[in-house]
C-alpha positions as CSV (number, residue, x, y, z in Angstrom):
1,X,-56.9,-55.0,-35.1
2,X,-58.9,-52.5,-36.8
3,X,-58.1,-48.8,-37.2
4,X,-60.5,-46.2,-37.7
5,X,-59.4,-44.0,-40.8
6,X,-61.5,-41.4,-39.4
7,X,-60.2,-41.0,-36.1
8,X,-57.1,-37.8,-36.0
9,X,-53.6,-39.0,-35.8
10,X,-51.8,-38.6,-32.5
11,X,-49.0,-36.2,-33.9
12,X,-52.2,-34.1,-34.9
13,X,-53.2,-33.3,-31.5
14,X,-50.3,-31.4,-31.0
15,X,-50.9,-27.8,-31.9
16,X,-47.6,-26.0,-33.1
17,X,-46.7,-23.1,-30.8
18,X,-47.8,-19.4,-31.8
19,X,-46.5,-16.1,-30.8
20,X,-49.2,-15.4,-28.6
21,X,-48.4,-18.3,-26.3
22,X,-48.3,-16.9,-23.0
23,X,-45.5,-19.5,-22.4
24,X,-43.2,-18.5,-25.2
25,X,-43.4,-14.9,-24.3
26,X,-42.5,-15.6,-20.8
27,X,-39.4,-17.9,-22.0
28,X,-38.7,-15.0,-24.1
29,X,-38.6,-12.3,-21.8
30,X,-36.4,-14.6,-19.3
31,X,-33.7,-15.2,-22.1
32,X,-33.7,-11.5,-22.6
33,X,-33.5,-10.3,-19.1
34,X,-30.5,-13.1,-19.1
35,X,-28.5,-11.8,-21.8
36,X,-28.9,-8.1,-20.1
37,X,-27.6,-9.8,-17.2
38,X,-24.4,-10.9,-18.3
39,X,-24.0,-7.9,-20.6
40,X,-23.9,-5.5,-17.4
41,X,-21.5,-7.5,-15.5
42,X,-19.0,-8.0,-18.5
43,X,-19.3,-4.0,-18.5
44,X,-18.9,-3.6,-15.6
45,X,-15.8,-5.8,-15.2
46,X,-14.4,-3.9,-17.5
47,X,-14.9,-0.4,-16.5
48,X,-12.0,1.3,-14.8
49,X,-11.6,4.7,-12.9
50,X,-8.7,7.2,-12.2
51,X,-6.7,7.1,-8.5
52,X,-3.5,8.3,-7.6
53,X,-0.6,6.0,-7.8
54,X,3.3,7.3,-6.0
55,X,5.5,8.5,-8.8
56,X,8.1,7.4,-6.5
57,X,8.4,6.1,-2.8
58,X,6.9,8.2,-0.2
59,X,8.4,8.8,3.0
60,X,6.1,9.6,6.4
61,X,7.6,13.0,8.0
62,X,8.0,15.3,5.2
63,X,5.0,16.9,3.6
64,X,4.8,15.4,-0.2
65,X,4.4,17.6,-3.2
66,X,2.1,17.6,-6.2
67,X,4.7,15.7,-8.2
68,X,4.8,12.9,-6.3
69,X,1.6,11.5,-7.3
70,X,0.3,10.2,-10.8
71,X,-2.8,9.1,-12.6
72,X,-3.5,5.4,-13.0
73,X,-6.4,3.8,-14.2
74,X,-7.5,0.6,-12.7
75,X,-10.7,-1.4,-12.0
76,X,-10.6,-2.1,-7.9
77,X,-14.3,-3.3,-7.9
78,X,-15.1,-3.6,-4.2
79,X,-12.1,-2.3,-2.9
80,X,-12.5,1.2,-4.6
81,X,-13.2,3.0,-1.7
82,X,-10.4,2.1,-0.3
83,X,-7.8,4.3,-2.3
84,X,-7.2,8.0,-3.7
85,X,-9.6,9.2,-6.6
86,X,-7.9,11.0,-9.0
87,X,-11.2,13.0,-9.7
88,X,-9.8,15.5,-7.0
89,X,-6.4,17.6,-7.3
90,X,-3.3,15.9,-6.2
91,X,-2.8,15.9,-2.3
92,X,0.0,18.3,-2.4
93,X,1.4,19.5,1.1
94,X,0.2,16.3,2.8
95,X,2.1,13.6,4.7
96,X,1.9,9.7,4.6
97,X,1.6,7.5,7.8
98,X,3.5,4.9,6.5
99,X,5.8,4.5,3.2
100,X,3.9,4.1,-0.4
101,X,6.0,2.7,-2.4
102,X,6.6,4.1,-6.3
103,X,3.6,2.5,-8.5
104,X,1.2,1.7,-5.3
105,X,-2.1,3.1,-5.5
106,X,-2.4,5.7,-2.4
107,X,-4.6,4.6,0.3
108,X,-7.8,6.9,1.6
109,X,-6.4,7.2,4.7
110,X,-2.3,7.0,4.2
111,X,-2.4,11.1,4.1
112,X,-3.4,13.4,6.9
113,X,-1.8,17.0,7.8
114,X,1.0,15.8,10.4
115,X,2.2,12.1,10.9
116,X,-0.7,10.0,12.5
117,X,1.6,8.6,15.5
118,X,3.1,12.4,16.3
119,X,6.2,10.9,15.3
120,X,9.2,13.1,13.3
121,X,11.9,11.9,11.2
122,X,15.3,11.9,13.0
123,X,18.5,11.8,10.9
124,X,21.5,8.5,12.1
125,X,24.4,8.0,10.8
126,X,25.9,4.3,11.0
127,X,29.4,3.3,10.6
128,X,28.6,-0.5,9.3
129,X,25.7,-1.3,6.4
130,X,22.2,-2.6,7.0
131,X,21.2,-6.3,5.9
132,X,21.2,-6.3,2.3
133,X,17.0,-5.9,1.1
134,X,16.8,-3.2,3.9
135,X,15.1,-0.5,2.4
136,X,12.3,2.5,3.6
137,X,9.4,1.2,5.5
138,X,11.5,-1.4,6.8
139,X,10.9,-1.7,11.1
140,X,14.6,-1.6,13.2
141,X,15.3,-1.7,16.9
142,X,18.1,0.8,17.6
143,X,20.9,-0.3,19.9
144,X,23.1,2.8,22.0
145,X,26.9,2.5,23.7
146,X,27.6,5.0,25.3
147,X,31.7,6.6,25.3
148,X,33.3,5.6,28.6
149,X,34.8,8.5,30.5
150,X,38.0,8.4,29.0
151,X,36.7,8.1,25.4
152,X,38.7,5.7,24.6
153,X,36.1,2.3,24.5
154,X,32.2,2.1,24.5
155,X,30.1,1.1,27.2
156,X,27.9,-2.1,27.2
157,X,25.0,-1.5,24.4
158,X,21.5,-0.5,25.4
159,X,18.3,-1.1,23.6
160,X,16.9,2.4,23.5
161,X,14.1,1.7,20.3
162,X,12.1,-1.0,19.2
163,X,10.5,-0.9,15.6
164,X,11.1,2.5,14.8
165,X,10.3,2.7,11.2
166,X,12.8,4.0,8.2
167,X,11.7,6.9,5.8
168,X,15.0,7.3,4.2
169,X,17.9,5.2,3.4
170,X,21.3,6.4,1.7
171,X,24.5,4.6,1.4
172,X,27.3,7.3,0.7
173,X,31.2,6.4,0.3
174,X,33.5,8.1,2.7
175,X,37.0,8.6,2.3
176,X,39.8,6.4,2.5
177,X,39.5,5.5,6.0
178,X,35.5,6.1,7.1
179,X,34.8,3.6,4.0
180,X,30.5,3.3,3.4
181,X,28.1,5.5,5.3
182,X,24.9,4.4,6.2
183,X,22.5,7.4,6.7
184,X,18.9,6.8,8.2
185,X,16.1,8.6,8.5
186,X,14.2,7.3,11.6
187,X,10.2,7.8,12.3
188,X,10.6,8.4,16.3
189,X,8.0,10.0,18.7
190,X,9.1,12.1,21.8
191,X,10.0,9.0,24.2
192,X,12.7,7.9,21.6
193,X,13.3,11.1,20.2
194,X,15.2,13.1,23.4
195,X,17.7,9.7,23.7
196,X,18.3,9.4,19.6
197,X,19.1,13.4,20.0
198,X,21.4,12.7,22.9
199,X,23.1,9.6,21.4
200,X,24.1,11.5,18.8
201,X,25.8,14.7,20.9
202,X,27.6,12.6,22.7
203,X,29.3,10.8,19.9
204,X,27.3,7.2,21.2
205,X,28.1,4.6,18.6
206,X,24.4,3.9,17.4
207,X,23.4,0.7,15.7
208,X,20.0,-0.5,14.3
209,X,19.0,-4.1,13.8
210,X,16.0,-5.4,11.9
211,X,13.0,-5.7,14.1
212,X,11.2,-8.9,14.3
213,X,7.9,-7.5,13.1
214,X,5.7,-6.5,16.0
215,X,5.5,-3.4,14.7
């Protein structure tokens, strides 16, 4: 076999690549456009805005003051239109539909002038204690026996209420012989709120269960 010592080497046939290559430019640009990529997600991941959190649990019924809110900055992506900006003043002198508790962010639409479902808080004493966990924003049916005519025994109970939902819970001690008070604050609207009113006149004994939920 006989090589020709003229003839060019293979390796010499490939040119090295210049800055002018239309093809390294290209690669260039992509890589670039790449790194800007990722660098504006990262930002934005990391970028966080102002919205109102409950400085402490907010009950439907009552209008809520200025206090009750506070600044918290988080980074809710998608689901920031969804809660109170803290761009805006406080919502002072509105109410909730349903109970925020302390540390939630407030949603858009929890506040409004009067209570959504018409409803108004109605104050019930009990004589026995709720399920321990039973707290505000927890659902109860409410259970009525009426005094017999002589006063001395109840009548059969009645269901008169079915997931009405608490704004207020206290326990308070009585005295030597009442023992624990429970105290309620019940969300009811007017077809529960005449019979609740009349319970309570005429001495009923009232009781409230948890609701299953339907709610």
């Amino acid at each position: 076999m006989t090589i020709d010592p003229t003839a060019p080497a293979e390796g010499a046939r490939l040119r090295r690549p210049r800055w002018r290559d239309p093809r390294l430019l290209v690669g260039l640009v992509l890589v670039l456009a790449s790194l800007a990529g990722v660098t504006a997600i990262v930002a934005g991941a990391q970028r966080t805005q102002t919205y109102w959190a409950a400085a402490r649990d907010l009950a439907p019924g009552a209008p809520v003051p200025a206090d009750a809110f506070v600044p918290v900055d988080a980074n809710l992506a998608d689901a920031a239109g969804h809660y109170l900006r803290a761009d805006a003043p406080a919502p002072a002198g509105k109410v909730v539909g349903a109970v925020v508790r302390a540390g939630e962010l407030v949603p858009a639409d929890a506040l409004a002038d009067v209570d959504p479902q018409r409803r108004r808080p109605v104050g019930v004493q009990l004589a026995e204690p709720l399920p321990a966990g039973t707290s505000a924003g927890d659902r109860v049916d409410v259970w009525v026996a009426a005094r017999q005519d002589d006063g001395r025994d109840y009548e059969a109970p009645r269901r008169i209420a079915e997931g009405l939902e608490i704004s207020e819970l206290t326990e308070a001690e009585g005295g030597f012989s009442t023992g624990a008070t429970t105290r309620l604050q019940l969300m009811a609207g007017e077809d529960v709120l005449a019979q609740l009113l009349d319970a309570k006149v005429s001495e009923a004994r009232i009781t409230v269960v948890p609701g299953l939920g339907e709610g």
